[in-house]
N, C-alpha and C positions, 0 to 999 in steps of 0.2 A: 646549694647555697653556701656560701662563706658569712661567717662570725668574725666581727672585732672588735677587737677591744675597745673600752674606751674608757675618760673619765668624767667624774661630775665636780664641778668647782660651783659654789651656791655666791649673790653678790647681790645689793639691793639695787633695788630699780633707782631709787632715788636715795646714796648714800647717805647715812646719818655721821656726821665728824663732828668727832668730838674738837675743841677750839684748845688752841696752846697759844697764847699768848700774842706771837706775832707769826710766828711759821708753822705748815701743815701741812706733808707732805700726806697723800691720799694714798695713790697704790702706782707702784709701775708696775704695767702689764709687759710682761716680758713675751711679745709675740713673733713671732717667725719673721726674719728681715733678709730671708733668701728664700722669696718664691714668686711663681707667676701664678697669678690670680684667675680663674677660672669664674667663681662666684663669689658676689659679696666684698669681706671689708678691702679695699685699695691704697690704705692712707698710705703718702697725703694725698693721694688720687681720687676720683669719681668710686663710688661704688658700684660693680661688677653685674650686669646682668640682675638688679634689684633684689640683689639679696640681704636689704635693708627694709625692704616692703615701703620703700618713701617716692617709689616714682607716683604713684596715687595717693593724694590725701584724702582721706575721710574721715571727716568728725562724727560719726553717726556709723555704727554697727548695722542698724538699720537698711541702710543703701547696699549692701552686698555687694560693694565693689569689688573689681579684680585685678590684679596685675597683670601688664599686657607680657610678661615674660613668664607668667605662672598658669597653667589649667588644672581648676577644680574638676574632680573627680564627678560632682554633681553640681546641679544650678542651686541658686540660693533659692530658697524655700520661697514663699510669696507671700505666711504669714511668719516673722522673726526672724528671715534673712539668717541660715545658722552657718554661713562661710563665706568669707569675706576678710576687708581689709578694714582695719581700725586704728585710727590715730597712729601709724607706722610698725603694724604687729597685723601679723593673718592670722586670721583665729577661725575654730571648727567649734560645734557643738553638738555634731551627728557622733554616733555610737560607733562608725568607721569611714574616714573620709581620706581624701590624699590628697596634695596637689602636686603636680609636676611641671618641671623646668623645662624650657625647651633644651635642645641639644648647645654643651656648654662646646665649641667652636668657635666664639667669637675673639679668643684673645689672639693678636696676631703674632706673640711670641710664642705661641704653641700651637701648634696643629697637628703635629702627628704625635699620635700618643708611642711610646717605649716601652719595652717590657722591661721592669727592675723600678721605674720610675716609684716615689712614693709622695701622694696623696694624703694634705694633711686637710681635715676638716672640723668644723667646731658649728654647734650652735647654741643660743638663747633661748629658751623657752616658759615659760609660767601657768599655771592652772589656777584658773578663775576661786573654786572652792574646793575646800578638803572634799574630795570623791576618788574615783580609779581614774581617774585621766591620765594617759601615756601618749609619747609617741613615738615615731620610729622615723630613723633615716636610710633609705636606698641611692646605691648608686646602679645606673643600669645601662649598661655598653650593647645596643638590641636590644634582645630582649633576656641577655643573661643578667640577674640579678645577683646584687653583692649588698648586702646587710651591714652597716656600718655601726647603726646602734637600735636596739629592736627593745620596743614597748618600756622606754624608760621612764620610771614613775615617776611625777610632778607633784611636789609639794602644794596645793592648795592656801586660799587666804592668807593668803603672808604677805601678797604683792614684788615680791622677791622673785629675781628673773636667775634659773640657774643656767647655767654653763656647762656643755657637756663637748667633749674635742677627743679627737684619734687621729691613726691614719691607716692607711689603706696603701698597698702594691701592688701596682699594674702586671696583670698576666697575660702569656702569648694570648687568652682567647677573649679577652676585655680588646687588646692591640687590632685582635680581627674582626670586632663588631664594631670599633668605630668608637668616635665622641660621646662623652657620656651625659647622660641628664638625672638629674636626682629628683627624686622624691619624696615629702614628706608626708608621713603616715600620722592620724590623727585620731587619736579613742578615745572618745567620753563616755559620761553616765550622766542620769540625771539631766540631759540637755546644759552642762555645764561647758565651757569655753575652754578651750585649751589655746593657747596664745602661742606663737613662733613668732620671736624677733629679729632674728637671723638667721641665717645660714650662710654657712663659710666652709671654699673648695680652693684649693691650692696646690699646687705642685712644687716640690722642692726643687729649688736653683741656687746652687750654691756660687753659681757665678751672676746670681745678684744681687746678693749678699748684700746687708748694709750695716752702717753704723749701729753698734751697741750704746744706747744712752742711757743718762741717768740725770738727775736734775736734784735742787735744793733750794730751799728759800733763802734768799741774800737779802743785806740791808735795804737794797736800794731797786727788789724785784726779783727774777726768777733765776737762776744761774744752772744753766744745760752744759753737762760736758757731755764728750762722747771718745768711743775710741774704734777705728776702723783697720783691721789686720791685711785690708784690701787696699789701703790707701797710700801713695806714694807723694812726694815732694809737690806736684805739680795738682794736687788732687784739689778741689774744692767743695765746700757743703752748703746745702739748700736747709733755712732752717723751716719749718711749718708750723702753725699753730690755729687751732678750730676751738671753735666754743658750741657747748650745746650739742645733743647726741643727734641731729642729721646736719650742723653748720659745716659749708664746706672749710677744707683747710687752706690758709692763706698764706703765702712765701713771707715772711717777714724779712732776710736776708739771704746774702752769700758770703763765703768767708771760709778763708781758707783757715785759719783756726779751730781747733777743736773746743772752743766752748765759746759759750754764747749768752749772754744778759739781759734780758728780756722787761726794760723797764718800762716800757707803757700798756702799764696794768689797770682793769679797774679791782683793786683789794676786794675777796670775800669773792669773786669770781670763780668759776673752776676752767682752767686751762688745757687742751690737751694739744701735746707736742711730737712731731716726729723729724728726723733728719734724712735726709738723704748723701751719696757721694755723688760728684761730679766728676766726669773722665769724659774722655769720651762719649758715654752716656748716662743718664742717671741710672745709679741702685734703684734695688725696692727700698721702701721705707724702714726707716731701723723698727724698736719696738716703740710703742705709746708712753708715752710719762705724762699722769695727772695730776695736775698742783693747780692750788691755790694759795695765794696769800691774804691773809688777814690782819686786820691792826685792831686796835683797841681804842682806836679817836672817834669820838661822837662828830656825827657829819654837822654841818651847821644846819641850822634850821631854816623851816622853808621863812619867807621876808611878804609882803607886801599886802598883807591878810584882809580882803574886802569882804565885806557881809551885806547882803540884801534880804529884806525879812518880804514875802510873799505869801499869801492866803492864808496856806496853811503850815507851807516849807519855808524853810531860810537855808538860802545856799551861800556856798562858802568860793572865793578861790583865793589861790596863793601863787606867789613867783617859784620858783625852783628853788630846792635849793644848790648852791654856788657848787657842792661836793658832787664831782661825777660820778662816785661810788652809792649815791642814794638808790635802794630797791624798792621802795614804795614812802606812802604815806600813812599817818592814821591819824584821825579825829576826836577830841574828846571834845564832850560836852557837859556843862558845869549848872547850876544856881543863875540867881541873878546876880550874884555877889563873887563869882566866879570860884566859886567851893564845890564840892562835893564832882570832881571832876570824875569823867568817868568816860569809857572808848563808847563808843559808837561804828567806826568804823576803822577797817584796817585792812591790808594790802593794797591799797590805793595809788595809781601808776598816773593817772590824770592828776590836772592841778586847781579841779572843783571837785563839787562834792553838794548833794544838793539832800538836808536833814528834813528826812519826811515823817520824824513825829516829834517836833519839838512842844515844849509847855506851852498851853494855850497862856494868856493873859499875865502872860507875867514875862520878864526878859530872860532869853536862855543865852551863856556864855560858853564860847569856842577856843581852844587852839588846836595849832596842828602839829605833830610833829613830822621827822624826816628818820627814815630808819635805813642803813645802810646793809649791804651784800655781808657785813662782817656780823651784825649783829648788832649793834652798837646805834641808839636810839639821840636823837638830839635834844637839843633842849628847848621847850614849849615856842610856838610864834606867840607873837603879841599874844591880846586877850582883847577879842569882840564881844559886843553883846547886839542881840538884836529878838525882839518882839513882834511874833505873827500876826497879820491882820484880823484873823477870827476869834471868834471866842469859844469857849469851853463849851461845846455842846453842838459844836459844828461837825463833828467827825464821827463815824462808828466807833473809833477808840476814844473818844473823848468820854464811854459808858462804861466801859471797863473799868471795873472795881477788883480792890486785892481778893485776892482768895482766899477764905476760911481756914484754919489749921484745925483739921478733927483731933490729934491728936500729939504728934509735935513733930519736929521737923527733922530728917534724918538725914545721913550721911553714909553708912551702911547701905548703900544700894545701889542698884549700874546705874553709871554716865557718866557723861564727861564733867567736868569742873563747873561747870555754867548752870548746872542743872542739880548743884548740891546747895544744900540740904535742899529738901523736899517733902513733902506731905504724900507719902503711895497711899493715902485713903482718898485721894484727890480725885476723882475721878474713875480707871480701873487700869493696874499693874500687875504684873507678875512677871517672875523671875523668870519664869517659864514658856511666856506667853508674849509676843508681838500685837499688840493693839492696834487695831488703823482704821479710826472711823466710827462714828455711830451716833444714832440721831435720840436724845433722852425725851423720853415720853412720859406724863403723867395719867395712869390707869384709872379704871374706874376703883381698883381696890386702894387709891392712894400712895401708891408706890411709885417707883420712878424706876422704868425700864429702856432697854436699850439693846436691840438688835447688831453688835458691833464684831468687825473685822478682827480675825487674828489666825496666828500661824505660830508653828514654836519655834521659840525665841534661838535653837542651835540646831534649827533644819540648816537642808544642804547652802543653800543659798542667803542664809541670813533674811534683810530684810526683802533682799530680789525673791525670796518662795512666796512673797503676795498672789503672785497666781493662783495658786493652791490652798490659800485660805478657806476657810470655814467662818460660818456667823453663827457665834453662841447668843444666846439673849442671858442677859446678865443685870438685874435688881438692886435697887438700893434705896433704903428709907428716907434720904435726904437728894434732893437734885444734882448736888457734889460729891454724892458718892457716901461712904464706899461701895462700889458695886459688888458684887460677888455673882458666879457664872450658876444659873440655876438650871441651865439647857447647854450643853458641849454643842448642841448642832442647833438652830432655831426650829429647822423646818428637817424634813425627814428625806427632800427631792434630791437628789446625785450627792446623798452622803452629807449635803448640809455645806457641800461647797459651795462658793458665790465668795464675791468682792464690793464693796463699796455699796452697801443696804443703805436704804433710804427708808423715812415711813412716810404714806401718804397719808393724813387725815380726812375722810371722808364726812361729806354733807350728813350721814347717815347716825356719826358718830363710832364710826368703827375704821378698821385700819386697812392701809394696803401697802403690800413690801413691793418697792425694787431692787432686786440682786442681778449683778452681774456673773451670770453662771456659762461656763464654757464660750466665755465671750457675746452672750446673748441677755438682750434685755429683757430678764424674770418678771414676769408680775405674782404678788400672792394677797391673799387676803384672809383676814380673820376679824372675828366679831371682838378678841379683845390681844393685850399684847401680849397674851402669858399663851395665845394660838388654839386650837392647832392652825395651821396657816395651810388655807387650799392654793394648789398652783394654779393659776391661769393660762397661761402660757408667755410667749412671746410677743415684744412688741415691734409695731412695723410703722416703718416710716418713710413717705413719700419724699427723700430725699433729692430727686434726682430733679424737680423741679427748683431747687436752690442752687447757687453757684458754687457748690460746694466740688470738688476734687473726687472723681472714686475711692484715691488710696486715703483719702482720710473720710469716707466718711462712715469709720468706725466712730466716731466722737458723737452722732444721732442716737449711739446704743450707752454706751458708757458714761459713767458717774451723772446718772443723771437725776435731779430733784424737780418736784412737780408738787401742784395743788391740783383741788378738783374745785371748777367753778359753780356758780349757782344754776346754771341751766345746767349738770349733771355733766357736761365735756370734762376732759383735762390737759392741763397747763406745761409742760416740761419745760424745763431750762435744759442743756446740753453741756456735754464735758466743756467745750471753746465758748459756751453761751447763748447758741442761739436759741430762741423763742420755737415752740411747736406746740399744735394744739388737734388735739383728738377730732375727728371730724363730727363722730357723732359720743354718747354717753359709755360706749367701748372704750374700756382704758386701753385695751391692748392696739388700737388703732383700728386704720391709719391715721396718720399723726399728719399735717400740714407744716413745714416750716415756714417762719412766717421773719425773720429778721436775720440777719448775718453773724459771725463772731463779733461779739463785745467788741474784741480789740479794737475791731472798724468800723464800729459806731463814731462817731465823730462828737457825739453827748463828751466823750471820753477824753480829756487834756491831753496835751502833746508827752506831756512830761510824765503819765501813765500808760497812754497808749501804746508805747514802745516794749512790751513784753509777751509774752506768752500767757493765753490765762485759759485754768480750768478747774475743777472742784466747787461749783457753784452750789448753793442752798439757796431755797425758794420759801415764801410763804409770804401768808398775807393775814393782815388782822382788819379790825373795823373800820380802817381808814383808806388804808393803801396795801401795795403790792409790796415787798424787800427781796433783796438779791443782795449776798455778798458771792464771791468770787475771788480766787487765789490765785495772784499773778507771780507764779513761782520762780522764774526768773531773780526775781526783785526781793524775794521774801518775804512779799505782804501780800495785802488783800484791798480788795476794795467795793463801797457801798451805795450800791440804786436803789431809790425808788420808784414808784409807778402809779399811776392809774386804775393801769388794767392790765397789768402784768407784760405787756408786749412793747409800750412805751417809754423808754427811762430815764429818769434822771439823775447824773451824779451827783453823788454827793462828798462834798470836797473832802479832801484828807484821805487818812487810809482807816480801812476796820480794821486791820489788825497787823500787826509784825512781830519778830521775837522778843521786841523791846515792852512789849505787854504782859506781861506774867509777874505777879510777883506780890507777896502775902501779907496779911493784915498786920503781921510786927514788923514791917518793911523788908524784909528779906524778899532780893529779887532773884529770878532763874532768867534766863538766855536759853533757849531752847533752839538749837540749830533752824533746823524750818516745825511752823505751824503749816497744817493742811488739812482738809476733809471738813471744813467748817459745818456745824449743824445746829439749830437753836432749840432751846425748851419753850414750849407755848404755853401759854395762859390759857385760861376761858376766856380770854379777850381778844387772842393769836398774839400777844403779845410776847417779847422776848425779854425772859427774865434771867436768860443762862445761855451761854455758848459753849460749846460742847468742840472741842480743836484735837486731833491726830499731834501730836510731839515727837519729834526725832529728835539727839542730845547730838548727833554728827552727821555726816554726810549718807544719803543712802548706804552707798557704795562701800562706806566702812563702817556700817553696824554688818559683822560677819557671824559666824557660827562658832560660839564657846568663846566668846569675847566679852567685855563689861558694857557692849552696847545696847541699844535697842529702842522701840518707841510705845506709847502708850495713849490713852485717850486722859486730857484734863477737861474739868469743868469750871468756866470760868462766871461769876456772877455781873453780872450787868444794871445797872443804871435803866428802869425799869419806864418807858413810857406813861405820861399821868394821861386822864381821859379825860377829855376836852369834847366838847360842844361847842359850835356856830351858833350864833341866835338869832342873826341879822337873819331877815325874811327878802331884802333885795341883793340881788349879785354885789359884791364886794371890787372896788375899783380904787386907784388913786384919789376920786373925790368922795370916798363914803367919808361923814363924817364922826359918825362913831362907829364902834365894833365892840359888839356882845358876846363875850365867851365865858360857856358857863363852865367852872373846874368842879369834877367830882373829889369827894374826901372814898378814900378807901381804910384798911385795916390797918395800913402803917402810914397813912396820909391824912392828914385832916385838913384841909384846904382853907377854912378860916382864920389858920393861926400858924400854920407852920411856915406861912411866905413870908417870904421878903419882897413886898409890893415893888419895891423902889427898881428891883432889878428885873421885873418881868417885862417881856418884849415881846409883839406878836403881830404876823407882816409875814411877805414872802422869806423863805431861806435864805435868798440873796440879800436879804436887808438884814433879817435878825441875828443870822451866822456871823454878821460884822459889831455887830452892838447897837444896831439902830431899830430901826421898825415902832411899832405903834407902841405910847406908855400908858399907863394907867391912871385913868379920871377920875373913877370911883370905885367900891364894889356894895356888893349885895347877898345878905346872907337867903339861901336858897334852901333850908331842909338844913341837912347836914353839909349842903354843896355851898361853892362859893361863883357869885355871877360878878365876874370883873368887864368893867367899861372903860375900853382902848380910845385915847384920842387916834380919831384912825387919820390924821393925816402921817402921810412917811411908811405906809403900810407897803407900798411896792406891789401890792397885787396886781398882778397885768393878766392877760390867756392863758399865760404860760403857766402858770401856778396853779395846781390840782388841789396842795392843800397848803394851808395855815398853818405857819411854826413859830409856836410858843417856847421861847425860854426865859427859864430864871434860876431864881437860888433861892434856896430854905433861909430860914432865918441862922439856920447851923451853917450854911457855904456849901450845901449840898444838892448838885444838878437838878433841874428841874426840865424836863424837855417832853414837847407833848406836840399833838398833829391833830388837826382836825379837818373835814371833809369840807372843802369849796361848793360841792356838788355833784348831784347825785353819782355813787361809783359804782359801774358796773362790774358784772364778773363775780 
């Protein structure tokens, strides 16, 4: 074996610059501009035998693709795919992998290799998380090996791609075995990713030498000089210039001149530039120069601002704005007096924008702005106003109410900006601990427990060690918490690992868990929630009668929520949403699927349909069926009801987005993505509390020893009132009255606390709008109150399972209530 040297140069994947005013020169890389290219970078040429990793695109690590100039050491696994190509980086996750190059032969200015010759190479590479991940590069002529850089350690969670370069010289007995192909050597832990974004082989030619450049910001654009010790009177130069790390490079000129001006720019862009000489034939390329230019003029703002206000959305578009240097849009939304403005949205490249939770009943005001490549933000479009067709008590979030302050509100604790100050008795945090998930139950001992997801908070992988989690059961006096962990493990079965616990409330009055343990759907059960919790086993699912795909139908096992019906069966919703049901009073199955994914239910608008959805919760109270579902895509959620739990129907708006959180002295948080929805039930099933997974950033960058991380909040809700039918005949377009009797409860008194004038009661489709059936008379009943609906304009047709009542208190406080058309099975 031979050793060589080498070194390491460290550079961000996605440079941070700092802005100077009007000029900003970034870095010139001063690279080799006399060689022939074996593998990899060519500029301004093609790059060499893919040692870019861009001849296969793939968005998804998942698919295991491979470059057709590269062989993997081994096939990709079949569950996690752990070698392969991703987003233009090959990446390993096995404990030692390699891939190799075919034989480098291809360039036709070298074929026969020289002894003396020197061989310069460099590569890119990154490590997913702080762990031992190395790697190594071989060059190998036969089958004699030559070592170029062996097990070089990777900085972890930084995102920062380092640079490591040497070179290497040809010997008589590399010359006798012929063309060489390289290898890259790959060592993880932990099944952590080790990334290669290049690799670069070149051989010195000093007679292809090219231009040395160098470049600066000018008044009027980029000004490139250069100087060639190769170049004679008759000489001429090719200028090039590429945007974006795989855009090819494109001839902008010829010119027999040594510098060059480059003014059709867009500002705030990054540039990068190479030259060539002319002669006879072209040089290699000089060395790279990166620049950008920036100004400090606000772009104009975008022009022609139309608003159309729709059920429950109001969308927006706008003309362009006039400035070619705009990089996006952003949206704020104001008052009905256009005050208290505020973003909504931001990096926006289209020129609509469609606000899926604006104020019910009242007008909400818009502009937009245009924000350029420099930074530099414009000044507001017009100002719209526009008013949604529903009213207050149409949407899941239309119940969301602020959340409680146990104690007060801090700033002393991780996250990002959007999620300060905050209440950590809100639900359950810790500085030490990753939260994700858990469904609040109230006990027979009056307490409020919860079975929930966590891992700590500066494992190897950050928030990606969710595999690995454990499910504490963890208490709290109040439904809002604070909780506190009374059990590190709930259940004592593989250590207390499992993912995504569900509880099922049984007919019996006792409980049953689903955990997701070594990828398999747990069943347990216990007579209270404080356990112990017997395992059951696994559940099985007759999937292959559904049109469902084999490589997905892991989604029949995973995050899945269920009830148990009146004839002893049970109910599951699935990760994507499909409907399955036990065939006999065996929870553990087999299971029937019995409906498709939500998304292609057709119940489902166009303008929700279009995402991805999974994380669903299930339950049912004395009326009906509920399902919310998290279309994460989109960063909301959204809300069915049913029947008989297999039937659905939407219901407009959305239950929940990050635009929902935020506390009783008006202090709001933004919490990157909500997910893992879960409800607190009544003795009436009713839902008095939602229970949401919070992330303050993107998965990907809550890391390990960072201020990131996620937790569970509990948010209080706008509490169903209990309603009674009284009419004794079917209810239609010609009933002419409608009897609905309202109970008074402990914090409701029903004879006094309405506001008669706004109660409405009629199909959803009628009352969600402001119309539906009004009130004739009432009648005191007990402590209950029996209201008498003029039932013309009631809307009830087949279609309609139940009766929705709204109104408002005499305070302006939601009123919203359901009652049963007829008899409900299940």
């Amino acid at each position: 074996m031979r050793h060589l040297n080498h070194h390491r140069k460290k550079e961000k994947s996605t440079p941070a610059y700092t802005f100077l005013s009007i000029v900003l020169l970034l870095f010139c890389h001063l690279g080799l501009s006399a060689q022939i290219v074996l593998l990899g970078d060519n500029a301004p040429y093609p790059n060499v035998n893919d040692g870019d990793f861009n001849l296969i695109q793939s968005g998804s690590w998942r698919l295991g693709l491979q470059s057709p100039f590269w062989t993997p050491s081994m096939e990709p696994q079949k569950e996690g795919h752990s070698m392969g190509l991703f987003a233009g980086r090959y990446f390993s996750s096995f404990d030692y992998a390699y891939i190799d190059s075919k034989p480098l032969n291809t360039t036709p200015g070298y074929q026969d290799l020289k002894v003396g010759d020197e061989l310069n190479w460099s590569l890119g590479a990154d490590l997913e998380y702080i762990s031992k991940g190395s790697l190594s590069l071989l060059l190998f002529f036969g089958e004699q090996e030559r070592i170029l850089a062996e097990k070089v350690k990777l900085i972890g969670s930084d995102k920062t791609v380092e640079h490591f370069s040497g070179t290497y010289t040809i010997t008589q007995k590399d010359v006798m075995a012929g063309p060489p192909r390289v290898r890259v050597v790959f060592y993880s832990s932990e099944d952590v990713k080790v990334f290669l974004d290049y690799v670069n082989l070149s051989v010195k030619a000093p007679e292809k030498e090219g231009p040395s450049l160098s470049g600066k910001i000018v008044a009027d654009g980029i000004r490139l000089d250069w100087t060639d010790k190769k170049a004679h009177s008759d000489s001429k130069f090719s200028v090039y210039r590429s945007r974006g790390k795989s855009e090819a490079y494109n001839k902008l000129t010829t010119t027999a001149d040594l510098s060059f001006t480059d003014t059709d720019l867009i500002n705030g862009m990054s540039y990068s530039y190479v030259v060539t000489r002319l002669d006879t034939s072209e040089s290699a390329g000089s060395n790279k120069v990166l620049l950008k230019k920036i100004d400090s003029d606000a772009p104009a703002p975008p022009t022609a601002l139309k608003i159309k206000a729709l059920d429950t959305e109001i969308k927006l578009e706008w003309n362009k704005s006039i400035d070619v240097d705009v990089a996006y849009y952003s949206v704020y939304r104001g008052d009905s007096e256009g005050n208290q403005l505020r973003q909504i949205a931001h990096d926006l490249t289209s020129t609509q924008y469609v606000d899926f939770t604006p104020k019910k009943e009242d007008y909400n005001s818009y502009v937009v702005f245009a924000h350029d490549h420099s930074g530099n933000k414009s000044k507001a479009s017009q100002l719209l106003r526009a008013k949604v067709k529903a009213v207050s008590g149409t949407s899941f979030s239309d119940l969301i109410l602020p959340i409680p302050i146990h104690k007060d509100l801090r700033s002393d604790l991780w996250g990002a900006e959007g999620v300060l100050p905050r209440d950590p008795d809100n639900g359950i945090e810790d500085p030490e601990w990753s939260y994700w998930g858990g469904r609040p139950v109230k006990d027979q001992d009056n307490k409020y427990h919860m079975l929930v997801t966590r891992w700590p908070a500066n494992a190897t992988k950050g928030h990606w060690e969710w595999p690995n989690s454990t499910v504490a059961h963890v208490i709290s006096e109040t439904p809002t918490g604070p909780y506190k962990v009374k059990e590190d493990t709930a259940y004592g079965f593989h250590n207390g690992l499992g993912h995504n616990p569900d509880i099922i409330l049984l007919n019996d009055g006792t409980y049953m868990l689903y955990s997701l343990i070594d990828w398999e759907a747990t069943l347990f059960t216990s007579k209270t929630m404080n356990g112990p919790w017997k395992r059951l086993g696994t559940m099985t699912v007759d999937w292959k009668s559904s049109n469902e795909d084999e490589k997905l139908s892991y989604r029949y096992y995973r995050n899945l929520s269920g009830v148990q019906l009146k004839d002893g069966r049970f109910l599951f919703v699935t990760k994507a949403g499909e409907m399955m049901r036990s065939v006999t009073d065996d929870p553990l199955g087999p299971y029937t699927v019995l409906t498709d994914q939500i998304r292609y239910n057709p119940i489902i608008p166009e303008k929700y349909r279009n995402s991805n959805y999974e994380d669903p919760v299930l339950w049912k109270d004395e009326v009906q069926y509920h399902m919310i579902i998290n279309a994460f895509w989109d960063y909301r959620a959204i809300y069915l009801r049913s029947p008989d739990g297999i039937h659905w129907k939407f219901n407009p708006g959305t239950a929940y987005t990050p635009d929902n959180t935020s506390y009783e002295d008006g202090t709001r948080t933004h919490w990157y993505k909500l997910e893992r929805p879960h409800i607190l039930q009544d003795e009436y099933g009713r839902a008095p509390h939602l229970s949401l997974a919070v992330i303050d950033v993107p998965k990907a960058d809550d890391l390990a020893r960072d201020k990131h991380s996620s937790k569970n909040i509990i948010v209080p809700l706008t509490v169903h009132k209990r309603i009674q039918l009284l009419n004794k005949q079917k209810i239609g377009p010609s009933t002419k009255k409608i009897r609905v009797l309202i109970h008074s409860e402990a914090d409701f008194d029903a004879q006094n606390d309405i506001d008669l004038t706004s109660l409405r009661f009629g199909a959803s489709e009628e009352v969600d709008f402001g119309k539906g059936s009004k009130v004739i008379k009432t009648k005191k009943k007990g402590k209950d109150l029996i209201v008498e609906f003029d039932g013309s304009g009631n809307g009830i047709t087949d279609m309609n399972f139940a009766g929705k009542l709204l109104g408002k208190t005499k305070e302006g406080k939601l009123i919203i209530a359901f009652s049963k058309l007829a008899a409900n099975k299940g």
